[in-house]
C-alpha positions as CSV (number, residue, x, y, z in Angstrom):
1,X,-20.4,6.6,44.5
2,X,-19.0,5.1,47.5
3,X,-16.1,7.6,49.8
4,X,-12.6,7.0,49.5
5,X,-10.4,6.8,52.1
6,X,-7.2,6.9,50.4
7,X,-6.5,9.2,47.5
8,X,-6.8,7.3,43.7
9,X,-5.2,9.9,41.6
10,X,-6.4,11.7,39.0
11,X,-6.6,11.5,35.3
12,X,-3.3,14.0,34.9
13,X,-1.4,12.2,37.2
14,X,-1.8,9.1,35.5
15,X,1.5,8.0,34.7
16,X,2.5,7.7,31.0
17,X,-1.3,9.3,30.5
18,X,-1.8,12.2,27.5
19,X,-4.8,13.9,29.1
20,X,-4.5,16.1,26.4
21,X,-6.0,13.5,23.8
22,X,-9.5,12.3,25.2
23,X,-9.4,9.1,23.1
24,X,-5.7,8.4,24.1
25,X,-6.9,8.7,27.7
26,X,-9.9,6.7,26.8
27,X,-7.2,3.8,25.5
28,X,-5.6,3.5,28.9
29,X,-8.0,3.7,31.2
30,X,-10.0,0.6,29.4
31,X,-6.9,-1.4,29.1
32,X,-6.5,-1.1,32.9
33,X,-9.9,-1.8,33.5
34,X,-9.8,-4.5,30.9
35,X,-6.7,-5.8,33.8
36,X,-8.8,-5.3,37.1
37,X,-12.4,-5.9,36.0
38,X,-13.9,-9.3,36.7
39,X,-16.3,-9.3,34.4
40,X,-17.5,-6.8,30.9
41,X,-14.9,-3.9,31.4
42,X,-16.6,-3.0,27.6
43,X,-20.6,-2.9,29.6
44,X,-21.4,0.7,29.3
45,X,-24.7,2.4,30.0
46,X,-26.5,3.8,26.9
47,X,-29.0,6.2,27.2
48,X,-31.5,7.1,24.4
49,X,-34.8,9.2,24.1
50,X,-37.4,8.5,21.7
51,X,-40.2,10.6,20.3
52,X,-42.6,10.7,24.2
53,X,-39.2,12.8,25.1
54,X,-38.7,10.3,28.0
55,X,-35.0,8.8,28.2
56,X,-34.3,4.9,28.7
57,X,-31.2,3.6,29.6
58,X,-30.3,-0.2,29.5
59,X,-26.8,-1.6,29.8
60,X,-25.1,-2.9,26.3
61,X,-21.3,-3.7,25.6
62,X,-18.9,-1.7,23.4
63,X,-18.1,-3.4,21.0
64,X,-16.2,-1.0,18.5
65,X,-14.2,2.6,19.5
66,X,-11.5,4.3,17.4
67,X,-11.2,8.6,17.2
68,X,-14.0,8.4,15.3
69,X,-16.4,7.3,18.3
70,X,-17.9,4.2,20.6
71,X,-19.8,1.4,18.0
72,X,-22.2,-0.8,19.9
73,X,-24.6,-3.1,18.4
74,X,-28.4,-4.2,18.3
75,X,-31.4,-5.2,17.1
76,X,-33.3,-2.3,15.1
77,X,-36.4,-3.0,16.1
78,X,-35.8,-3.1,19.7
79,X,-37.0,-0.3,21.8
80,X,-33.3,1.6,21.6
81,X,-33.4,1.2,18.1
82,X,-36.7,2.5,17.5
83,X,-36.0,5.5,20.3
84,X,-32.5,5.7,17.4
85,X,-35.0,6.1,14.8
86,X,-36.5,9.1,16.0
87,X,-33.5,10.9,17.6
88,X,-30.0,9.8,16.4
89,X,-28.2,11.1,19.7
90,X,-26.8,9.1,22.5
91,X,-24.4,9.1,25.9
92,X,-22.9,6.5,27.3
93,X,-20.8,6.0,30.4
94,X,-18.4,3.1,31.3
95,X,-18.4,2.7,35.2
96,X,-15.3,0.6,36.7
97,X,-15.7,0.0,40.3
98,X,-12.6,-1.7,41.0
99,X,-10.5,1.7,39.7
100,X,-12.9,4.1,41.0
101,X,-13.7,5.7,37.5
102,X,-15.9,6.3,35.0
103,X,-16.2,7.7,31.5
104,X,-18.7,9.6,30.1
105,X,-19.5,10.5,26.5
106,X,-22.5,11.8,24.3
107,X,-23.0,12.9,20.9
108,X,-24.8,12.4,17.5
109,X,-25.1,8.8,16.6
110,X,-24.3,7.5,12.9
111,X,-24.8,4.0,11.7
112,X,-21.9,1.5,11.6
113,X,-21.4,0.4,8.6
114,X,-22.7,-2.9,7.1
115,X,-18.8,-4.5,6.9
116,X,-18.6,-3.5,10.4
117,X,-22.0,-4.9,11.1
118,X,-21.1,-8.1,9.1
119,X,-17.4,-9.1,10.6
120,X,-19.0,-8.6,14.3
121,X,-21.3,-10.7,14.0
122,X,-19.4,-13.3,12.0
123,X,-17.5,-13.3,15.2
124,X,-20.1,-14.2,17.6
125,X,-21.2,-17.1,19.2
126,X,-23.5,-19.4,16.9
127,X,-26.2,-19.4,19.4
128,X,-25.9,-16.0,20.3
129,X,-26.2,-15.5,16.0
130,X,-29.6,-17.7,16.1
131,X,-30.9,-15.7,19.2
132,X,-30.8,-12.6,16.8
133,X,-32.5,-13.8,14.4
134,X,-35.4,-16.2,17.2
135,X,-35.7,-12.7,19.4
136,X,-38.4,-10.2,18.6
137,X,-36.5,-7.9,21.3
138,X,-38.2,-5.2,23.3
139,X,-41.7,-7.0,22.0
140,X,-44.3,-8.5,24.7
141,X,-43.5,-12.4,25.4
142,X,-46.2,-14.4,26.7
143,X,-44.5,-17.1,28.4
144,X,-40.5,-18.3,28.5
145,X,-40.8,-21.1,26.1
146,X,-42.5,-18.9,23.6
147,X,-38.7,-17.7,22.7
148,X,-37.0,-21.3,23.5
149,X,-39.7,-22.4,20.6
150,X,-38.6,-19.2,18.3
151,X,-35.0,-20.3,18.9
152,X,-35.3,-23.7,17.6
153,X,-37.4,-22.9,15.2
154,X,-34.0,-20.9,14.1
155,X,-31.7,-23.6,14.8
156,X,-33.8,-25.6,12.4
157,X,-33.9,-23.4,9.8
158,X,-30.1,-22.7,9.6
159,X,-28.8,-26.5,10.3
160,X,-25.4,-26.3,9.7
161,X,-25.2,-23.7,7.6
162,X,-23.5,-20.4,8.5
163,X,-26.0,-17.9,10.2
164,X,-25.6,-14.6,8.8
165,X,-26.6,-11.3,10.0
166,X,-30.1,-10.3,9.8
167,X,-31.2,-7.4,8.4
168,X,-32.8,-6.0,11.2
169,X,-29.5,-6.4,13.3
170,X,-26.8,-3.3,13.2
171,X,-24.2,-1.3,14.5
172,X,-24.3,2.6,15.9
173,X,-21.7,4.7,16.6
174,X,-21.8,7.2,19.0
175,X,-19.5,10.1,17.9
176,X,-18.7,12.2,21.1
177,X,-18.7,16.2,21.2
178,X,-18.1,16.0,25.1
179,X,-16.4,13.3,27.0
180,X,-15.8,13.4,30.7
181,X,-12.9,11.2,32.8
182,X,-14.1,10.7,36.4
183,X,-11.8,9.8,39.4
184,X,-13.1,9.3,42.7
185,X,-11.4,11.4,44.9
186,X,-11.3,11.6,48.8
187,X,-14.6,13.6,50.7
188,X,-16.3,13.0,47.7
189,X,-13.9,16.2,45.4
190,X,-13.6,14.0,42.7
191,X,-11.2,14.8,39.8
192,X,-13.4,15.4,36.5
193,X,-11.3,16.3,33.1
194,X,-13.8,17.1,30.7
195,X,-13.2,17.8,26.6
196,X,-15.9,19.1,24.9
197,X,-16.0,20.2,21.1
198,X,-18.6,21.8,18.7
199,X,-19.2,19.4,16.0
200,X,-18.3,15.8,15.9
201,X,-14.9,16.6,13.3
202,X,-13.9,20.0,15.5
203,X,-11.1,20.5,18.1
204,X,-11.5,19.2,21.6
205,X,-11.4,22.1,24.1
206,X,-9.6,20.7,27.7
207,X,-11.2,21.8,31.3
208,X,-12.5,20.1,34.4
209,X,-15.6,21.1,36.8
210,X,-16.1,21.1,40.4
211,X,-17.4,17.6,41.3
């Protein structure tokens, strides 16, 4: 991370902030990145690791998040979703260079449910609905109009009609036993509050570590 000069505060000094409620915390500091970030203050990085025990991380949007954890969403036969097959365990981190912070979380990862599944995608664009269903993700592509033919051949199918969800489309929720909230700090001592907790439904236990 780039050195600060000048002194950003940390996540106890916030003012008005609970740091003693990780998803409280969480709230706040997305809706002041949601007021300072150009562009995605929802883009998180999402790491996975599939059966060759080799991790892959690829940048996605959160789309969902409540106490009950971080929902994003994807196409199951991508490469995350397969490396979600095999290991149903993720972390994440939101990064927001215009405040200086990030977020970190990880934890076991349960599928969102199908109304969830349904009413996001309802809500998306209709060509971003027929690119669901004309995109074999993660697979080998030959040349660039191989996938502008796959998408009309969509467009055609559906006409006018609604586009629902296909069934190879879903949501995961990543529900965090730690979470870290990282402040950039000046000469690089940055500020980490860290809550960590046994199981997914436990207590959160409160600390921080040397940066």
């Amino acid at each position: 991370m780039q050195q600060s000069t000048t002194a950003t505060g940390s996540a106890a000094a916030l003012p008005g902030a609970d740091d003693r409620d990780p998803f409280a915390l969480f709230l706040q500091w997305l809706a002041e990145a949601e007021a300072s970030e150009l562009n995605d203050p929802n883009a998180m990085a999402l790491a996975t690791t599939g059966d060759d025990g080799l991790p892959d991380v690829r940048m996605v949007l959160l789309k969902g998040y409540d106490p009950g954890g971080f929902v994003f969403y994807t196409n199951t036969r991508s490469r995350k979703g397969a490396e979600l097959a095999d290991n149903m365990q993720a972390a994440a981190v939101l990064h927001w260079k215009s405040l200086r912070r990030q977020i970190r979380f990880r934890g076991p990862v349960r599928p969102a449910t199908a109304a969830e599944a349904d009413a996001y995608f309802a809500s998306r664009a209709r060509d971003s609905r027929i690119g669901a269903w004309a995109s074999l993700q993660s697979q080998p592509l030959a040349d660039r109009s191989e996938l502008e033919e796959a998408v009309a051949r969509a467009s055609a199918r559906f006409g006018a009609d609604d586009v629902p969800r296909p069934p190879h489309w879903a949501g995961y929720r990543i529900v965090p036993v730690s979470m870290e909230f990282w402040t950039e700090q000046p000469f690089r001592l940055h500020d980490r509050l860290v809550f960590t907790r046994e199981r997914p439904d436990g207590p959160w236990n409160r600390g921080r570590l040397y940066p």
